[in-house]
C-alpha positions, 0 to 999 in steps of 0.5 A: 258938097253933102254927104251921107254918113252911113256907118260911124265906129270910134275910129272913123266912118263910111260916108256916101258923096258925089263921085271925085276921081281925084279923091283917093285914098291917103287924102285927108278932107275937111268935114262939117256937121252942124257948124262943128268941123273936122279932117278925115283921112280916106281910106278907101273908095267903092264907086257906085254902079250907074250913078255919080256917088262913091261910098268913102271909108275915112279914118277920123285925123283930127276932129273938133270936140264937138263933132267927136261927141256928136259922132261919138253917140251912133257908138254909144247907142249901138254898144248898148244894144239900141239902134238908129232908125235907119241905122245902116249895117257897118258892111258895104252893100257889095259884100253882103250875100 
């Protein structure tokens, strides 16, 4: 399956995937990037009005050195002040006014 990763902080991410009912929070899931692989716990699921997609907040379990630096480095830019393009707000859609 593809994913999205919408928000990264140093313990874990926000990621937008197809909708699984059975994914629920206190999963743990294998995730993939660029050949490097990793397993993520899911701590929360806000499915999404009227589509087939679900937003995922996972905690990282335990990553491969290279998906830890990759995912590491959306961190380090936005601690020294610069952002992504596109750079998505650490807030869920839902909860923004």
């Amino acid at each position: 399956e593809t994913a999205v990763v919408l928000d990264v902080s140093v313990g874990g991410a926000c990621v937008l995937a197809p909708l699984r009912p059975r994914l629920v929070p206190g999963n743990t899931v294998t995730i993939g990037l660029a050949g490097s692989a990793g397993l993520v716990r899911v701590r929360w699921v806000r499915a999404r009005n009227e589509t087939d997609s679900a937003m995922y907040g996972v905690s990282f379990v335990d990553l491969d050195p290279e998906l830890e630096a990759r995912l590491s480095d959306p961190v380090t830019e936005r601690r020294s002040g610069r952002d992504w393009d596109g750079w998505a707000p650490a807030l869920p859609p839902w909860s923004r006014s």
